[in-house]
C-alpha positions in Angstrom: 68.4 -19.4 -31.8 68.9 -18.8 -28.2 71.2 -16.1 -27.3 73.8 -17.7 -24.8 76.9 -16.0 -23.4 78.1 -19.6 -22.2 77.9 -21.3 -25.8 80.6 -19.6 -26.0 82.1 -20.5 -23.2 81.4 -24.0 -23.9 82.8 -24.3 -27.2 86.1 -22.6 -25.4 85.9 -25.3 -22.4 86.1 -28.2 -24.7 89.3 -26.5 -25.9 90.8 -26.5 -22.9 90.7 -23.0 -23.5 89.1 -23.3 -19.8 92.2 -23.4 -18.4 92.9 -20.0 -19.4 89.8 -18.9 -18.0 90.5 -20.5 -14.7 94.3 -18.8 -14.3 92.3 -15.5 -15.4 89.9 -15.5 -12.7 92.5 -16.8 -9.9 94.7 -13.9 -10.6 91.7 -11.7 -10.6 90.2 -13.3 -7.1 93.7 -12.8 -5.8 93.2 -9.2 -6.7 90.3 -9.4 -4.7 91.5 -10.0 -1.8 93.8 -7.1 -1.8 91.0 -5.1 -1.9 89.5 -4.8 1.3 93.1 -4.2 2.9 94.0 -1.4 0.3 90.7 0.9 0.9 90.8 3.3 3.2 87.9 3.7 6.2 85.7 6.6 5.3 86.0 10.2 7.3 82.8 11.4 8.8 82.2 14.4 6.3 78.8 15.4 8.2 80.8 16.2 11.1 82.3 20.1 11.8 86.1 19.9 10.7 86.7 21.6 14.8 84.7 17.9 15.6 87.2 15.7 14.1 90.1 14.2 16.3 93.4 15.1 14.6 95.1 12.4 13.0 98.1 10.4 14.0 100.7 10.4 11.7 101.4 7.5 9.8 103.9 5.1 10.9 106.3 3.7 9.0 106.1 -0.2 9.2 101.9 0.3 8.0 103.3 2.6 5.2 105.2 -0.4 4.1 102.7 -2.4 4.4 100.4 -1.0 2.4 103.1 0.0 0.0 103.7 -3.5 -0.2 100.0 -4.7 -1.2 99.8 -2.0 -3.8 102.7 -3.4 -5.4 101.3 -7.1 -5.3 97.9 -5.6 -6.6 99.9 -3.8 -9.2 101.7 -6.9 -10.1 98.7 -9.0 -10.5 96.9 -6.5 -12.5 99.5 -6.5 -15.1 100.1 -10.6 -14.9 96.2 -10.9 -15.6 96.6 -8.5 -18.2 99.2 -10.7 -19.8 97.4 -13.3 -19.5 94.0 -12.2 -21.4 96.6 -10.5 -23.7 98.1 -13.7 -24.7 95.1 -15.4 -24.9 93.3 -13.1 -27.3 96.9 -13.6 -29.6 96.0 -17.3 -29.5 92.3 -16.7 -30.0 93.0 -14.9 -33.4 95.5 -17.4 -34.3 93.3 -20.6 -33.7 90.3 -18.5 -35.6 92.7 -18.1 -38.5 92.4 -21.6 -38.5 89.4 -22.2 -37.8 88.3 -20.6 -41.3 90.8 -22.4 -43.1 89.6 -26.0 -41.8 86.1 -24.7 -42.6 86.9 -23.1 -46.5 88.3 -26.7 -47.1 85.6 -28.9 -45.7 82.4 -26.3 -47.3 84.5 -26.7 -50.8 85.0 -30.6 -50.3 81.3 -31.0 -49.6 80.5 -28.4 -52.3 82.4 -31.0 -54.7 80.5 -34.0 -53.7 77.0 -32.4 -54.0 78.0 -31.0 -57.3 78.7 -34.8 -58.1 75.7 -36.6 -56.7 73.1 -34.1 -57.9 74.1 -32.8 -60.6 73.7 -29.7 -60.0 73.3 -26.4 -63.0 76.1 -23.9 -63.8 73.6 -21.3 -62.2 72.9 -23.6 -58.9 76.9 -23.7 -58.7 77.6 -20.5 -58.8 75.3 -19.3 -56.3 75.8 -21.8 -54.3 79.7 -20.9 -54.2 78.9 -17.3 -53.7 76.4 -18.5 -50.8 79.3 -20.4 -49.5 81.9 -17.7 -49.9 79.7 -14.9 -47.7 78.9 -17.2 -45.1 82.7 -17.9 -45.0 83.8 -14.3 -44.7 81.4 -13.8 -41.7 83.5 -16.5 -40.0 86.6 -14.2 -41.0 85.3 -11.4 -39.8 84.1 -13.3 -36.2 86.2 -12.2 -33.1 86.7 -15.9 -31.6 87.5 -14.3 -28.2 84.5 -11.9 -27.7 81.6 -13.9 -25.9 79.4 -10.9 -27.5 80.0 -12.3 -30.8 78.2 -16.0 -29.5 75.2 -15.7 -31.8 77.0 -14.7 -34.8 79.3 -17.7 -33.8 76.5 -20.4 -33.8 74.5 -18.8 -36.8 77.5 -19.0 -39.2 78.3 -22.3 -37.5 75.0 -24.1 -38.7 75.0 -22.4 -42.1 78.2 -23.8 -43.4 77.8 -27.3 -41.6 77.3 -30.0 -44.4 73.2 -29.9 -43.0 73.1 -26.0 -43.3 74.9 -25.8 -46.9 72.4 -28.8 -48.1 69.2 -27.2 -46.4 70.3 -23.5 -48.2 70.6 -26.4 -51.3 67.2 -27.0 -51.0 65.6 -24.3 -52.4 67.1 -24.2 -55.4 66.1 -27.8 -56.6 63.9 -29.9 -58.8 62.4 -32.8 -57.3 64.3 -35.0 -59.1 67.1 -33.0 -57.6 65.7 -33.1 -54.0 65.1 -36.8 -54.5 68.9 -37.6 -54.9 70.3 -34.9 -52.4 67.0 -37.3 -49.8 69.7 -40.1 -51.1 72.9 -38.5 -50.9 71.7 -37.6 -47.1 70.9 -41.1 -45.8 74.1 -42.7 -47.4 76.9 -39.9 -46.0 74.6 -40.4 -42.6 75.1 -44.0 -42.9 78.9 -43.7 -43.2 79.4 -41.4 -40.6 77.8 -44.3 -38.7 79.9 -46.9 -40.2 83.0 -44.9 -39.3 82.4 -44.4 -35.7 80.9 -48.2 -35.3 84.4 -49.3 -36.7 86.6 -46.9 -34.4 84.3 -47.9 -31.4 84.7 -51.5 -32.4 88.8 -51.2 -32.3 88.9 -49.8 -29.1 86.6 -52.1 -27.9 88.4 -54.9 -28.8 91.7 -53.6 -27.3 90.4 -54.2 -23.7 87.8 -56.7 -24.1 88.1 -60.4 -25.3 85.0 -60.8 -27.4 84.0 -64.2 -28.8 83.3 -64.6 -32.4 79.6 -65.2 -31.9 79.8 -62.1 -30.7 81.6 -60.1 -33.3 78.1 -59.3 -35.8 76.3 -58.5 -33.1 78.4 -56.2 -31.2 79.2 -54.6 -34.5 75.4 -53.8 -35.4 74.6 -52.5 -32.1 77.3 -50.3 -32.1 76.5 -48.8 -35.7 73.0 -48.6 -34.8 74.2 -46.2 -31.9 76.7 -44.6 -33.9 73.6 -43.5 -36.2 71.4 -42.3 -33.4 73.8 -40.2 -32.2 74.5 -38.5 -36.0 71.1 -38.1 -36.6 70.8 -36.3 -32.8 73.6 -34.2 -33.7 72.1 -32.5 -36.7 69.3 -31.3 -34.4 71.6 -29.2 -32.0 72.6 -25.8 -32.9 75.6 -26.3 -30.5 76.7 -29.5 -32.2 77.5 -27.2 -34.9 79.2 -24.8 -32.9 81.7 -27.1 -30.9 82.1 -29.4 -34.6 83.5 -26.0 -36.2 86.2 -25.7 -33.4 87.0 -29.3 -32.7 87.3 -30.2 -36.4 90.5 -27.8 -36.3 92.6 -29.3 -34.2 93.7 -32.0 -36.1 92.9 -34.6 -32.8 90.6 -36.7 -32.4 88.8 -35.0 -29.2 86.2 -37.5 -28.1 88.4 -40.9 -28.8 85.7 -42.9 -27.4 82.7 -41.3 -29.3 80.6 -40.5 -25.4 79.7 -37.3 -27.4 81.6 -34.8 -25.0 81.3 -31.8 -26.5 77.4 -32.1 -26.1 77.7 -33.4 -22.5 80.0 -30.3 -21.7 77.1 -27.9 -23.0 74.8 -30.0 -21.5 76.5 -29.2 -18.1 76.7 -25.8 -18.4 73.1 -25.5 -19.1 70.8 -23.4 -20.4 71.1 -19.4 -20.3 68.2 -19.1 -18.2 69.8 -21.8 -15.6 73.3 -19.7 -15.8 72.6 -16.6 -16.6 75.5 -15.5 -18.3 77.8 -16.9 -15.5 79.5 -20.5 -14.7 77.9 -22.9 -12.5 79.4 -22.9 -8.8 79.7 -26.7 -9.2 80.2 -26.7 -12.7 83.2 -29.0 -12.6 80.9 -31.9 -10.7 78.6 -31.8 -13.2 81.0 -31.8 -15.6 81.9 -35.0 -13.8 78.1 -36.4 -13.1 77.9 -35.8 -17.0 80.6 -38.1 -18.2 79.5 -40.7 -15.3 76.1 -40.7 -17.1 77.5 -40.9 -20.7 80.2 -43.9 -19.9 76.7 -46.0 -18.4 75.0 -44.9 -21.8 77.8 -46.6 -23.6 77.7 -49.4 -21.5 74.1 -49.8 -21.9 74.4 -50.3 -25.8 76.4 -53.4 -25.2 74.6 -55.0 -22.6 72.6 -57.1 -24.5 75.7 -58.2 -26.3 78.0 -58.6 -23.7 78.7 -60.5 -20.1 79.3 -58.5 -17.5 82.6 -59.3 -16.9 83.4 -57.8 -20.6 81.0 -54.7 -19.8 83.2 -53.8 -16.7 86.6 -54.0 -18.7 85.2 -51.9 -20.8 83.2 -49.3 -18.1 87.2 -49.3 -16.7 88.7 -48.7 -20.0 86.0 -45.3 -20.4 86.2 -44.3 -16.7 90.1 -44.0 -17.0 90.7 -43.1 -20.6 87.5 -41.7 -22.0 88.1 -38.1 -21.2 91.2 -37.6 -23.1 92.3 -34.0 -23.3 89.5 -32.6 -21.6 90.1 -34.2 -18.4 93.1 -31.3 -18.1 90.7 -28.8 -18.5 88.5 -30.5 -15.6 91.3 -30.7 -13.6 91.7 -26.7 -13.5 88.2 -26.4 -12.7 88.5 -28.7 -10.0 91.5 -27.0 -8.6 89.5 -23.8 -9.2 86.8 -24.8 -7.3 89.0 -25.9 -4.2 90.9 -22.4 -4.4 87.5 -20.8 -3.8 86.1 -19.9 -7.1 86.3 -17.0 -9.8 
């Protein structure tokens, strides 16, 4: 696994935790500016002290001044101090969450394998004491050091329902492996189900689709659905971004464009950022969910007119953001203000 500062950073964007990051660096680029004014032009040292013209005292009003800009740097300082103070608070907070959401999902999961597979009293056990160490390296994960990033994704993929099957493995019979092959392509299939459904409701409360349609609109819908769950079990940072997203309680991607990819896939690899955000990382933020709404769209045309296809474009365009497009927003502003 690739180590990337910005996975990190990613799996805080699609918190909105960006907007943090945003006020952060504003205060800190305001800091900036103060800079230049507040150093002082150097003497020349090389010069005999009998060489140097004496200095004019210091007036008043430019004493003020520069009074005046220390105490704005000052106040600054301490406001981005705050600010990364408070964060961090809600950082450890969310992470105590975070764990929790996670202990009850691995042990609901746990539950059903030990159901469908029939698993041994010895496979159990280690299985749970598998379960349990991989769940107190989450505990023990700072959620608001980028340094921890690897850790983060490692223990991310491990107690995802495709890590704690594939650490399964091992332990099994073939009969055993046979009905976990099973258990795999059924809970895949009602992912798929459940997402063809949700899409299918929202899609049907902007578009008027006839009931010659219904079957087919349906099918390919599920048959995207599926595509898009078995895609997700490749990606390291699916993992990631589902451990964090899965603890919020809302439904982050209403429309199911798969955002929390498309936001690592605009922030790239770490060879293409190098540790740092993209200058224009809000317009491909942008360019991303452009492309993702026509990738939707593209799964229906077969299905539907294009007078039902542009409802529906409208409906994504406006709506299919959701939360993050606050978190955009900030970035945009950020980018107009000039920048970290």
């Amino acid at each position: 696994m690739t180590k990337n500062p910005w996975l990190f950073g990613g799996a805080m964007l699609v918190l909105g935790v960006g907007i943090g990051w945003v006020a952060t660096k504003s205060m800190s680029r305001e800091n900036s500016k103060l800079e230049p004014q507040m150093a002082a032009k150097p003497t020349p040292a090389e010069k005999p002290s009998w060489e140097q013209p004496e200095k004019p005292a210091a007036r008043n009003g430019n004493s003020a001044a520069i009074q005046e800009r220390r105490n704005e740097r000052e106040k600054n300082e301490a406001a981005a101090e705050d600010a990364m103070r408070d964060a961090k608070a809600a950082g450890s907070k969310f992470g105590e969450k975070i764990v929790q959401e996670r202990r009850m999902k691995a042990e609901r999961h746990f539950y059903k394998l030990v159901e469908e597979i029939e698993l041994t009293a010895h496979q159990k056990s280690s299985l749970q004491e598998w379960l349990e160490e991989k769940l107190q390296a989450l505990e023990s994960i700072e959620f608001t050091n980028p340094d921890q990033v690897k850790s983060l994704e490692n223990v991310s993929v491990a107690l995802s329902e495709k890590g704690i099957e594939d650490h399964l493995t091992a332990s099994l019979d073939e009969k055993q492996k046979e009905d976990l092959m099973r258990f795999r392509e059924k809970d895949l299939a009602a992912h798929a189900d459940t997402a063809a459904l949700k899409n299918y409701t929202k899609l049907q409360s902007v578009v008027d689709i006839d009931p010659e349609q219904r079957d087919e609109v349906m099918q390919a819908l599920r048959e995207a659905s599926l595509k898009r769950e078995q895609e997700k079990l490749a990606r390291p940072a699916s993992a990631v971004t589902d451990l964090i997203t899965d603890s919020l309680g809302v439904d982050m991607d209403p429309y199911d464009l798969g955002l929390q990819d498309g936001m690592m896939e605009s922030i790239g690899s770490p060879e293409a950022g190098a540790g740092t955000a993209p200058p224009d990382l809000a317009a491909q933020i942008r360019a991303t969910f452009a492309k993702r709404v026509e990738e939707k769209i593209a799964v229906l045309r077969p299905v539907l007119d294009e007078k039902q296809l542009q409802q529906y474009r409208d409906e994504l365009q406006s709506k299919g953001l959701g939360v993050y497009s606050m978190t955009l927003e900030a970035l945009e502003t950020n980018a107009r203000d000039g920048g970290p």
